[in-house]
C-alpha positions as CSV (number, residue, x, y, z in Angstrom):
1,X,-18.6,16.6,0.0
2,X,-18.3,13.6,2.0
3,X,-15.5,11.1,1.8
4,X,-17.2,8.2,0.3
5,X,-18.1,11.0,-2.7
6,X,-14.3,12.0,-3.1
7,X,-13.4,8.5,-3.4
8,X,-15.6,7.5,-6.0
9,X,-14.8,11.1,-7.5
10,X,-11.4,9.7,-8.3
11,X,-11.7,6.5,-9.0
12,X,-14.1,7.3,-11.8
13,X,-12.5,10.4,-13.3
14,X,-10.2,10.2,-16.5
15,X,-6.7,10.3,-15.5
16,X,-3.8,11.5,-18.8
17,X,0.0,11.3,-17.8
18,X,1.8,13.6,-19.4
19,X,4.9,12.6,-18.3
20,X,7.6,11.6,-20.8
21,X,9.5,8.6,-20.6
22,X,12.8,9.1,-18.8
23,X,16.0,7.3,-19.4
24,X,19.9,7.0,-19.9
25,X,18.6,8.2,-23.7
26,X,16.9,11.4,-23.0
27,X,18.8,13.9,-23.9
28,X,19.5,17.0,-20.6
29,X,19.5,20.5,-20.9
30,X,22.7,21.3,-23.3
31,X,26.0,21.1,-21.7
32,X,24.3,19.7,-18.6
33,X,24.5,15.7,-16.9
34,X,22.3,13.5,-19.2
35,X,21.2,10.7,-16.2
36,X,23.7,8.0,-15.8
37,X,22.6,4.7,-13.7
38,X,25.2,2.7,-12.2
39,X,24.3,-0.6,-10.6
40,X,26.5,-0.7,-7.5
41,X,25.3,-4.2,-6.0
42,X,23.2,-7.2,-7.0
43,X,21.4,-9.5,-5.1
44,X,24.2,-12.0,-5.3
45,X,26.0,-9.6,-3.9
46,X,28.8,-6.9,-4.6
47,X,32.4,-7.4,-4.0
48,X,32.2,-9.0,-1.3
49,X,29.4,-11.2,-1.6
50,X,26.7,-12.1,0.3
51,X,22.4,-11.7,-0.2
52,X,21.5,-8.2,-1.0
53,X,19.3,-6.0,-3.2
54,X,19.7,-4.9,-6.6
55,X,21.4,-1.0,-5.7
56,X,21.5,1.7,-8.0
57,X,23.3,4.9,-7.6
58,X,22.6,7.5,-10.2
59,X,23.7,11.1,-11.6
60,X,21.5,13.3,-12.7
61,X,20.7,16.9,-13.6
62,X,17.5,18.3,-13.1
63,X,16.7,19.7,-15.8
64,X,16.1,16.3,-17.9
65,X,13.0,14.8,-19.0
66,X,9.5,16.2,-17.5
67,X,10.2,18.5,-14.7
68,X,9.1,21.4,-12.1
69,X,11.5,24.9,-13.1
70,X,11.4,26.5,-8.9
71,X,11.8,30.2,-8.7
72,X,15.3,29.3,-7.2
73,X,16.7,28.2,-10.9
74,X,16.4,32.0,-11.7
75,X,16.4,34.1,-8.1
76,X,18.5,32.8,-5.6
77,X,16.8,33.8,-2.4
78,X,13.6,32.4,-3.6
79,X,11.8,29.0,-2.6
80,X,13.4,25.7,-3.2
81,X,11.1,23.2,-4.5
82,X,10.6,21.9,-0.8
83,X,9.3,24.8,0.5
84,X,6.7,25.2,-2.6
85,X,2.7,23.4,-0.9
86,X,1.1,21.3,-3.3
87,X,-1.9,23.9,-3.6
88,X,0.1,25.7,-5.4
89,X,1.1,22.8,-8.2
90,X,-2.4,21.9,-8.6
91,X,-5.7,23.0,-9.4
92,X,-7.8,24.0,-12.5
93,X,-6.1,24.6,-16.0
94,X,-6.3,23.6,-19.6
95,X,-4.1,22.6,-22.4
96,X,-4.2,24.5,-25.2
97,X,-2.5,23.5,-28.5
98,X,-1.1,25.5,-30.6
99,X,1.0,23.1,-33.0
100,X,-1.0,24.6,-35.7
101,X,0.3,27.8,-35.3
102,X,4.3,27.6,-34.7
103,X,7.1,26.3,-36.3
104,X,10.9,26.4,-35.5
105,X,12.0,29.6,-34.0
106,X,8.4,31.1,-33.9
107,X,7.2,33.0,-31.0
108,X,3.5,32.5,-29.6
109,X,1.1,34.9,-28.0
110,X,-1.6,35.5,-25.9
111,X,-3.7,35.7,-28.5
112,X,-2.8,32.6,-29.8
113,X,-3.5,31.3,-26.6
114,X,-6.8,32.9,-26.1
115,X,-8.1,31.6,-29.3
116,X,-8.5,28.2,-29.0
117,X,-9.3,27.7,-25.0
118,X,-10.6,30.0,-22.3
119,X,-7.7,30.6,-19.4
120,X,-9.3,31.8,-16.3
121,X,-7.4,34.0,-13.8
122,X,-5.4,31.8,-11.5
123,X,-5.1,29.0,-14.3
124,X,-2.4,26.7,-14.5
125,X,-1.9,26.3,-18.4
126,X,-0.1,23.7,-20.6
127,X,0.6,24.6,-24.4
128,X,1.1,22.1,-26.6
129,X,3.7,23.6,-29.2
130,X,3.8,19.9,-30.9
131,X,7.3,20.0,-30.3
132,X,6.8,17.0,-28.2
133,X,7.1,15.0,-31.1
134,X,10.8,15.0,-31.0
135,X,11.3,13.5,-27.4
136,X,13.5,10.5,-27.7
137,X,10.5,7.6,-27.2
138,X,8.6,8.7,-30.1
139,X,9.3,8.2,-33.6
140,X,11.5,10.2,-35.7
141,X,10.1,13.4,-37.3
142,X,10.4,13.5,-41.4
143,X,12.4,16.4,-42.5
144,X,13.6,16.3,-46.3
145,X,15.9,19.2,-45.5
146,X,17.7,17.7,-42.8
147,X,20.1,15.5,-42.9
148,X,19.3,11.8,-43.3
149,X,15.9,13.3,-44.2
150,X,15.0,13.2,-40.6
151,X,14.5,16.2,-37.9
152,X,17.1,16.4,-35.4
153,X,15.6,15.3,-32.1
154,X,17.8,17.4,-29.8
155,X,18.1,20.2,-31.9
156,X,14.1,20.4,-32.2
157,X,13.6,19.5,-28.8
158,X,15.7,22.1,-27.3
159,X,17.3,24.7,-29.4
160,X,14.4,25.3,-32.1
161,X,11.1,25.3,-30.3
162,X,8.9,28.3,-30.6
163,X,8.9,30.4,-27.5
164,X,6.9,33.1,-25.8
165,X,6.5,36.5,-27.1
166,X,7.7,40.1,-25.3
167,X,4.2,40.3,-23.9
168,X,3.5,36.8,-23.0
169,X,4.8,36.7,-19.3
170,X,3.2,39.6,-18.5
171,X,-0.2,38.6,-19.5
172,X,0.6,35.8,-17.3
173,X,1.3,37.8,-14.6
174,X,-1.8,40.4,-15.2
175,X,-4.0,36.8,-15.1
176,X,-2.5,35.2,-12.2
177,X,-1.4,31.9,-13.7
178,X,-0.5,29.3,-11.4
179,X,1.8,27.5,-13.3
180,X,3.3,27.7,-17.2
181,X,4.1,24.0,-18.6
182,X,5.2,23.6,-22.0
183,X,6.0,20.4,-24.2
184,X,9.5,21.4,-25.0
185,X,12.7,22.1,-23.8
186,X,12.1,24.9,-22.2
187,X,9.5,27.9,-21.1
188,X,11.7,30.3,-22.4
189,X,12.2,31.0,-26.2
190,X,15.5,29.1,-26.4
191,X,17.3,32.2,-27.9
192,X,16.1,33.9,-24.7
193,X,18.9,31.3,-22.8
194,X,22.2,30.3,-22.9
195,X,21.4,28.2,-26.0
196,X,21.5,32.0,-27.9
197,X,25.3,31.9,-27.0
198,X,26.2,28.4,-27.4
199,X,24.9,27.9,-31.0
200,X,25.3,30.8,-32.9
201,X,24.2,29.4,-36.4
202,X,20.5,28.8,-34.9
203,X,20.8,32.1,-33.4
204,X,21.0,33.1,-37.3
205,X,18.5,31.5,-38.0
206,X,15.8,33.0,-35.2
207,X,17.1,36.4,-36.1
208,X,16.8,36.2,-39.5
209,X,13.3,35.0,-39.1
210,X,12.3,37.3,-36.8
211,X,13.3,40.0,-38.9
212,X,11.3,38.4,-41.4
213,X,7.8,37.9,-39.0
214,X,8.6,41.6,-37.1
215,X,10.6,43.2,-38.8
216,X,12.9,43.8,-35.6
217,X,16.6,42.1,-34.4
218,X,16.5,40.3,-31.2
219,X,17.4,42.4,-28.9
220,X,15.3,45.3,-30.4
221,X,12.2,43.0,-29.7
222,X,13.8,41.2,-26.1
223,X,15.9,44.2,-24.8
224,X,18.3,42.1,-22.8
225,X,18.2,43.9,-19.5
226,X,14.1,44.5,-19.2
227,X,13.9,40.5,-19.9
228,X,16.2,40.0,-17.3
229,X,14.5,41.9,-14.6
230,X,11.4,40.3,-15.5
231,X,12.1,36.7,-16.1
232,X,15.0,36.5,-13.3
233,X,13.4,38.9,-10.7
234,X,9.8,39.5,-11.2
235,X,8.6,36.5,-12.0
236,X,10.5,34.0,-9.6
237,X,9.2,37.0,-6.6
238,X,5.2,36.8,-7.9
239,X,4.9,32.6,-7.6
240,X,4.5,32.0,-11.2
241,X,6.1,28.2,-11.7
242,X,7.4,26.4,-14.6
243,X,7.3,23.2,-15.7
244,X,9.2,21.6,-19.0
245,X,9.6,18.8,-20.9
246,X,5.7,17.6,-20.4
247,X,4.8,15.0,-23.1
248,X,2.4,11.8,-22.6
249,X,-1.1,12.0,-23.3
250,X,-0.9,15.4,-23.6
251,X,-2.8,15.6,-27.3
252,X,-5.7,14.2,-26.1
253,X,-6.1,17.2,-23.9
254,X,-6.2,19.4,-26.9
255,X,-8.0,23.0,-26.0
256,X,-9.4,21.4,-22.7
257,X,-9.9,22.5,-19.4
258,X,-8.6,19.7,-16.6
259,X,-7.5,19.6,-12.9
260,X,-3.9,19.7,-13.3
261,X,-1.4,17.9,-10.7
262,X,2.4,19.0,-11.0
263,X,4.2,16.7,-8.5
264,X,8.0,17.1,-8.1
265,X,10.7,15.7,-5.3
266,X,10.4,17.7,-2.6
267,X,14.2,18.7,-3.2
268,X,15.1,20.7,-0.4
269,X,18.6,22.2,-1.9
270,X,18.0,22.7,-5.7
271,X,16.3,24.5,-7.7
272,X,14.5,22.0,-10.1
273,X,13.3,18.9,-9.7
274,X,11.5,15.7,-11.7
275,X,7.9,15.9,-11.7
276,X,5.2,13.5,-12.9
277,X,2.8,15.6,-14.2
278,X,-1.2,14.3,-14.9
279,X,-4.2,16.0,-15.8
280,X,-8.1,14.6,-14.5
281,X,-11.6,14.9,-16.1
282,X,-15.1,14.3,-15.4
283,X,-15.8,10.8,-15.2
284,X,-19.0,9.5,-18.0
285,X,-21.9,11.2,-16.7
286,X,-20.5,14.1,-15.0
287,X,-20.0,17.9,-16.3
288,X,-17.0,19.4,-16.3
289,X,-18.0,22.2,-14.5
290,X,-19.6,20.0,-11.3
291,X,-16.2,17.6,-11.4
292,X,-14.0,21.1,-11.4
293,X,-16.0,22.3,-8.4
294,X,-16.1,19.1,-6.6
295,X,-11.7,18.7,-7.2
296,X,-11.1,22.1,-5.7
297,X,-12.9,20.2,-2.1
298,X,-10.6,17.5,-2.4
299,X,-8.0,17.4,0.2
300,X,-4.6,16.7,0.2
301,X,-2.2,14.4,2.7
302,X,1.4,14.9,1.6
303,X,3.3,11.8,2.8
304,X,6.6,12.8,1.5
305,X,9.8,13.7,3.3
306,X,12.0,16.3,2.2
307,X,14.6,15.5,0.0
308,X,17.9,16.8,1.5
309,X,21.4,16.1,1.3
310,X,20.8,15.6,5.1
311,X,18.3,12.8,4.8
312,X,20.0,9.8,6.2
313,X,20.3,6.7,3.3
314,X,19.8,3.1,4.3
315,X,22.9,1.5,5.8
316,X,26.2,1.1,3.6
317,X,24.2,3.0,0.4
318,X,25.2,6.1,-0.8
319,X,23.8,9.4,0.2
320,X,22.8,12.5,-1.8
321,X,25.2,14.9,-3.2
322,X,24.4,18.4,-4.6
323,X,27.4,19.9,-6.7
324,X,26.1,23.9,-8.5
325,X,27.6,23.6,-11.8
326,X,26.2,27.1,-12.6
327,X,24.6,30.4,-11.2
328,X,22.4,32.9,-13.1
329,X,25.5,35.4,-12.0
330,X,27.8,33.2,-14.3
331,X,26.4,33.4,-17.2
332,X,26.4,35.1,-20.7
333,X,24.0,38.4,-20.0
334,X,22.7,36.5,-17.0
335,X,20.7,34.7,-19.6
336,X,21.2,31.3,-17.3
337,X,19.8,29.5,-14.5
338,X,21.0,27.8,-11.4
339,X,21.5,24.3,-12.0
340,X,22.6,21.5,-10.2
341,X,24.4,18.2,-10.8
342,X,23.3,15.1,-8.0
343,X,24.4,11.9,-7.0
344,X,22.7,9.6,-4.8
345,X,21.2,5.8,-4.3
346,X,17.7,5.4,-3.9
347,X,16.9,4.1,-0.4
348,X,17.0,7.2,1.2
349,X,13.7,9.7,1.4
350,X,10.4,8.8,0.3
351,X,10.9,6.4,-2.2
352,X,9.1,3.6,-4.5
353,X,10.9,0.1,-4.4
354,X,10.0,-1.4,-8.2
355,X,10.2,-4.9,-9.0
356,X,13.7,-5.1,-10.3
357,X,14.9,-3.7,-6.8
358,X,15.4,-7.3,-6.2
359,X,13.4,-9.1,-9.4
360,X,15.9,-8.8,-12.2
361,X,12.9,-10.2,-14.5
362,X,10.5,-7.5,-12.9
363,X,9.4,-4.7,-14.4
364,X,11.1,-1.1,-14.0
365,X,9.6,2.1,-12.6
366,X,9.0,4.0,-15.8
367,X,7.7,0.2,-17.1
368,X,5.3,0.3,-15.2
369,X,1.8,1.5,-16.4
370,X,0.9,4.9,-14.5
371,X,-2.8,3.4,-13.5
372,X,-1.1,0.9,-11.4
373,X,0.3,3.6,-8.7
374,X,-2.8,5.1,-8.0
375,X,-6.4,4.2,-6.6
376,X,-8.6,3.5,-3.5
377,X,-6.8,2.0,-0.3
378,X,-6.0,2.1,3.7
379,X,-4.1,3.7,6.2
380,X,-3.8,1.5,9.0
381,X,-2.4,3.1,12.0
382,X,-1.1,0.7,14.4
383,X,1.5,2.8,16.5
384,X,-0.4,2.2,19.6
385,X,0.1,-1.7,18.8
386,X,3.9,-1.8,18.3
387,X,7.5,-0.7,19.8
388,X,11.0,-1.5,19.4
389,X,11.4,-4.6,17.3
390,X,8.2,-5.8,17.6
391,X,6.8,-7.6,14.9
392,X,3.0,-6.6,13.5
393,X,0.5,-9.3,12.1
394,X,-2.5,-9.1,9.3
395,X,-5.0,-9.2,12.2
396,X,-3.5,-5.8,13.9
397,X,-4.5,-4.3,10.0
398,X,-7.3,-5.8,9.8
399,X,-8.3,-5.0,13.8
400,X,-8.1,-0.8,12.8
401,X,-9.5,-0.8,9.5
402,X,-11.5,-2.7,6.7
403,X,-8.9,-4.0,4.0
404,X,-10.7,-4.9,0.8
405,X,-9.3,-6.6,-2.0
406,X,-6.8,-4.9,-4.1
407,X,-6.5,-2.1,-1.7
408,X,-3.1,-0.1,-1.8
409,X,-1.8,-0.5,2.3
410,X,-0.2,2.2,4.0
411,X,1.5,1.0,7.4
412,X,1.6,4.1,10.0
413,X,3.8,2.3,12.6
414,X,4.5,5.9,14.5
415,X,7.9,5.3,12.9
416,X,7.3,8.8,10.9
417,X,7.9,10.4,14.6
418,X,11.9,9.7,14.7
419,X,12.7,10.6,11.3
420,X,15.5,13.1,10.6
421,X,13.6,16.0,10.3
422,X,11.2,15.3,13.8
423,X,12.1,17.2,16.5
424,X,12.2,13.6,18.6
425,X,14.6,12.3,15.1
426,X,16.3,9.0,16.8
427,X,18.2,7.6,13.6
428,X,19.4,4.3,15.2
429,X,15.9,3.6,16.2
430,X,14.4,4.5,13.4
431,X,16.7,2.6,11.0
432,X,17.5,-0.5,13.2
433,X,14.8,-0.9,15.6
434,X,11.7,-0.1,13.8
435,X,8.6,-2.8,13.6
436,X,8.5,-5.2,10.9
437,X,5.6,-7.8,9.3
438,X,5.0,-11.3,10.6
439,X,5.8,-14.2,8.4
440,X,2.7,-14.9,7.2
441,X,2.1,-11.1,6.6
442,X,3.0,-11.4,2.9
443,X,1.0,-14.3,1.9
444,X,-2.0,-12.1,3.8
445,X,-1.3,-9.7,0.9
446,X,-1.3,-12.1,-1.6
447,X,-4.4,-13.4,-0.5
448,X,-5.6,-9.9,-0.7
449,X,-4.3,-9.0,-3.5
450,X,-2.9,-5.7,-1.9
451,X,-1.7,-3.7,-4.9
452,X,1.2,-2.1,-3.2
453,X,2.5,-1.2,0.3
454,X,4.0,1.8,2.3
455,X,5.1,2.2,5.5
456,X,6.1,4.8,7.6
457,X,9.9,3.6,8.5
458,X,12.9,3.1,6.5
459,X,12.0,-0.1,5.3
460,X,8.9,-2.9,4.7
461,X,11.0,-5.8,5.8
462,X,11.8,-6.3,10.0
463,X,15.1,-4.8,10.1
464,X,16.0,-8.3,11.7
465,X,15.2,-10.2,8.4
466,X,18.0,-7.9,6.6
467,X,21.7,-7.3,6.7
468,X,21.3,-5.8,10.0
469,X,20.9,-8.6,11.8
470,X,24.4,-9.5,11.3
471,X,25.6,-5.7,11.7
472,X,23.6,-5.3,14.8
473,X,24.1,-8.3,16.8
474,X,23.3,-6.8,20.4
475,X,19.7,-5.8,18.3
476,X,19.1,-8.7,17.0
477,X,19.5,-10.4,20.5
478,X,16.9,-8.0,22.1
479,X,14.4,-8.1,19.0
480,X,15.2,-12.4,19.7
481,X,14.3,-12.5,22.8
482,X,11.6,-10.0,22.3
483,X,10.2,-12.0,19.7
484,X,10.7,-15.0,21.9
485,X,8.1,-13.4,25.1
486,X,5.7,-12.6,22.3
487,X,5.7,-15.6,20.2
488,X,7.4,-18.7,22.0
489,X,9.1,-18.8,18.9
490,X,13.5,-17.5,18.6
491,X,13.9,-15.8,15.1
492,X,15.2,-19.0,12.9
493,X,11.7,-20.6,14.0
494,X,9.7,-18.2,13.2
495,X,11.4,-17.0,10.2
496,X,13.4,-19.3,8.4
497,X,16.3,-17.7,6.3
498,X,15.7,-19.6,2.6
499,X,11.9,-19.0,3.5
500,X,11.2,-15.4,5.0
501,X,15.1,-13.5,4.4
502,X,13.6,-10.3,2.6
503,X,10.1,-11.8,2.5
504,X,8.5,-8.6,2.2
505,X,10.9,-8.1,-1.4
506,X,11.6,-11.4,-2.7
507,X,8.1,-13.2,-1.8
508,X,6.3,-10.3,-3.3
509,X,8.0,-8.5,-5.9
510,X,7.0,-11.3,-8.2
511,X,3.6,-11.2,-7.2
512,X,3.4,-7.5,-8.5
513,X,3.5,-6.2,-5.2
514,X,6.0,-4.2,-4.3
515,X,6.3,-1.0,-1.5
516,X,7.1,2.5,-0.7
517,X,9.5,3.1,2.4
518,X,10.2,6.0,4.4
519,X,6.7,8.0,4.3
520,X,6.3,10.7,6.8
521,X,5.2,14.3,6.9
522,X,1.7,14.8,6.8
523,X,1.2,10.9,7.3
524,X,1.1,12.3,10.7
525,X,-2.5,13.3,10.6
526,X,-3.9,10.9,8.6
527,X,-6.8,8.7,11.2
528,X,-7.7,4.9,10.5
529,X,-9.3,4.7,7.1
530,X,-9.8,4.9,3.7
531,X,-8.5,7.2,1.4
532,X,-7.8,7.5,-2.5
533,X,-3.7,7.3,-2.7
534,X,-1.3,8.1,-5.1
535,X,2.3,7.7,-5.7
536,X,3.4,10.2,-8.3
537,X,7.4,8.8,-9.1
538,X,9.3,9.8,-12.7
539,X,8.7,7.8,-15.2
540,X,12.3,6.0,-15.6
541,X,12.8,3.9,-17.8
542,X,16.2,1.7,-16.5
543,X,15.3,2.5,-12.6
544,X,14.8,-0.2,-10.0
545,X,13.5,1.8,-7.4
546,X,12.7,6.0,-7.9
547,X,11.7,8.7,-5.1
548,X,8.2,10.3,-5.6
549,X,5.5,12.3,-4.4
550,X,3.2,10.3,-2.2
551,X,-0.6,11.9,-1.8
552,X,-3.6,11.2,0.3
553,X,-6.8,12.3,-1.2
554,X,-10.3,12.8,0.9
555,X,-12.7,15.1,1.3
């Protein structure tokens, strides 16, 4: 396949997100954080005053909304979600429904599965149980027997969905799967967790049914020991991954085969982590087969840095924090997981800057419609045009690669090279002294209606048209006078504060176009040219700015 045919490969095929919507609202994991966003500063300024950015600092657990389960949740010497390639989160797999077929406490089957779609060896599979419906941004279920003659959304969601049978997991493992997602709370039965022990009146309820189905108590038909060794040891050793709370566009993938992408945060210390999660299919014209073929060809760039409570944060934000709230060894019959509670602003990492970063009427991440952070664009490398300070124009793009119109930009100053985890890491220069756009650079965009920007360093904007101008003064003097040999011009000529302060932010977050910061990683190896990109960042709802999975596609 040749690169041109990749391109168009993607651009044409059917993309489905089935990603839920996260926010403050979503209910976590029981007993675990539910995600709490704190504005810390505004643009006016916090405490102290002064131009600034709208900062967020969240909490979070893992385990909320649409995410990637790591074989660290259940086996502690295991890989973190860092450590896990993104060959192994994507590839070929179908989604199989099987709403029809389970109701609260039910188990499912092989068989089940096996009925309505083919699953190939080495699948990654999806089941619809229809238990999506009780996510918090749908509408309420009917349920005459419940209370306010509606169904409980967090009691459907997480403590009564159907779960696997004795024999499910092992016919997972006999077929190689890839990757189990489900549509629910979890890919365990949720009598098969903690949840057995922390409401016993539901655990009633499952037994009682079960009886009922199989004629057999719990335990009889999940002896508590054998499921432990397999769920907690065997499975975490073979590879098999698990992903929960999937949602989206998932029903219109009813019993159909699809390449499946399950992107996660590259967390580093944890043991879950968000994912968006999407699903392709042959464009009009194409069979599935030949588009199946032609996916598994397709290469991929990852352009993300690890996400590590090492990681440095942009100046005077707050880093990340990683606090275990629980072990597997803690737990009621070692019926738990490891989980995690974090804290953290978002500048720091690979991250997406949305429009209400510093646009309070902009839009926010999860607001944003998933089509607009993916398709065709550039990477320009111009690290053999620029150095400390130095400032980069539209004609050094446009002098290494063909820009076209609407093109997503990625910026490969070199900058990747002194990032924390580089063997030549150099934080100050890589923070304070890193290259920065001209000031007609975002009226260039404009005029090309980029769609959105990344960049290699830890921010779009010259470090010298931020708050580090006035932190850095000795800096700012050699970027001036820099500036000055190259241009003729000192920095309040060329950039004048009420004009260019944050130009890269406040000029073009209204125009739609905003930026990723701090790419790295494999953005190492990508050449001059053009690529299909995508920027695969949870879908929250109250975020300004999120971190995400960063790809380059081509053949």
């Amino acid at each position: 396949m040749k690169n041109n045919q990749a391109l168009e490969l993607l651009t044409k095929a059917k993309w489905h997100d089935l990603t839920q919507a996260l926010s403050i609202f979503t209910p976590p994991w029981p007993g675990e954080m539910p995600l709490q966003v704190h504005f810390f500063k505004r643009v006016t300024g916090s405490w102290g005053g002064g131009q600034g950015a709208n900062g967020q600092l969240i909490e979070w657990s893992n385990n909320t909304g649409t995410h990637l389960v790591g074989p660290r949740a259940f086996h502690s010497g295991a890989r973190a979600i860092a450590d896990i390639p993104l060959t192994d989160l994507c590839g070929e797999g179908v989604v199989v429904d099987i709403s029809d077929a389970v109701s609260d406490y039910s188990l499912y089957t092989p068989e089940m599965i096996m009925a309505r779609a083919e699953v190939k060896e080495g699948d990654i599979l999806i089941i619809n149980t229809g238990y999506h419906r009780h996510t918090f941004d749908l509408p309420d279920t009917p349920n005459p027997t419940a209370q306010a003659g509606i169904e409980s959304k967090e009691f459907g969601y997480y403590v009564r969905h159907p779960g696997p049978s004795p024999e499910f997991f092992p016919w997972a493992l006999e077929m190689k799967l890839k990757l189990i997602a489900v549509d629910c709370g979890c890919a365990e039965h949720p009598m098969n967790t903690s949840i057995r022990y922390m409401h016993a009146r539901e655990f009633e309820k499952a037994e009682a049914k079960l009886k009922e189905t199989h004629d057999k108590t719990w335990d009889e038909m999940f002896p508590a020991e054998e499921y432990h060794a397999l769920t907690h040891i065997t499975m975490p050793k073979s590879g098999l991954l698990l992903a929960e709370g999937l949602g989206g566009q998932i029903a219109e993938l009813n019993n159909q085969r699809a390449w499946v992408m399950v992107m996660p945060v590259p967390f580093m210390e944890v043991e879950s982590a968000w994912s968006r999660v999407v699903a392709l299919q042959a464009p009009d014209g194409m069979g599935e087969a030949e588009f199946l073929a032609a996916m598994g060809q397709v290469e991929m760039a990852d352009m993300t840095l690890p996400f590590s409570v090492q990681t440095p944060q942009w100046a005077n934000y707050e880093p990340l924090s990683i606090k275990y709230t629980k072990r597997v060894g803690g737990q009621n019959f070692g019926l738990g997981r490891n989980n995690a509670h974090c804290r953290a602003s978002f500048h720091l990492a690979s991250h997406m800057d949305g429009e209400k970063h510093f646009w309070a009427a902009g839009r926010t991440i999860g607001q944003t419609p998933f089509d607009y952070w993916i398709g065709q664009g550039v990477v320009a490398d111009i690290s053999g045009l620029v150095s400390n300070s130095s400032v980069y124009t539209p004609e050094m793009i446009e002098s290494v690669v063909d820009v076209q119109d609407g093109d997503i930009l990625i910026v490969k100053t070199g900058w990747h090279q002194y990032g924390w985890n580089s063997p030549d890491s150099d934080e100050f220069r890589y923070m304070i002294k890193h290259p920065g756009p001209s000031p007609d650079f975002g009226d260039w965009c404009i005029q090309r209606n980029i769609k959105w920007l990344g960049v290699d360093c830890v921010a779009m904007e010259h470090p010298m048209n931020t708050i580090q101008r006035i932190w850095h003064p000795k800096t700012f003097a050699e970027a001036n006078q820099k500036l000055i040999a190259d241009f003729g011009k000192d920095w309040d000529e060329m950039y004048p504060l009420d004009k260019y302060y944050q130009d890269m932010h406040l000029n073009l977050f209204p125009k739609g176009i905003v930026h990723a910061e701090n790419l790295g990683t494999e953005i190492a190896e990508l050449e001059n040219g053009r690529y299909f990109l995508g920027c695969f960042i949870q879908k929250g709802m109250e975020l300004a700015s999120c971190w995400g999975r960063f790809v380059a596609f081509k053949a």
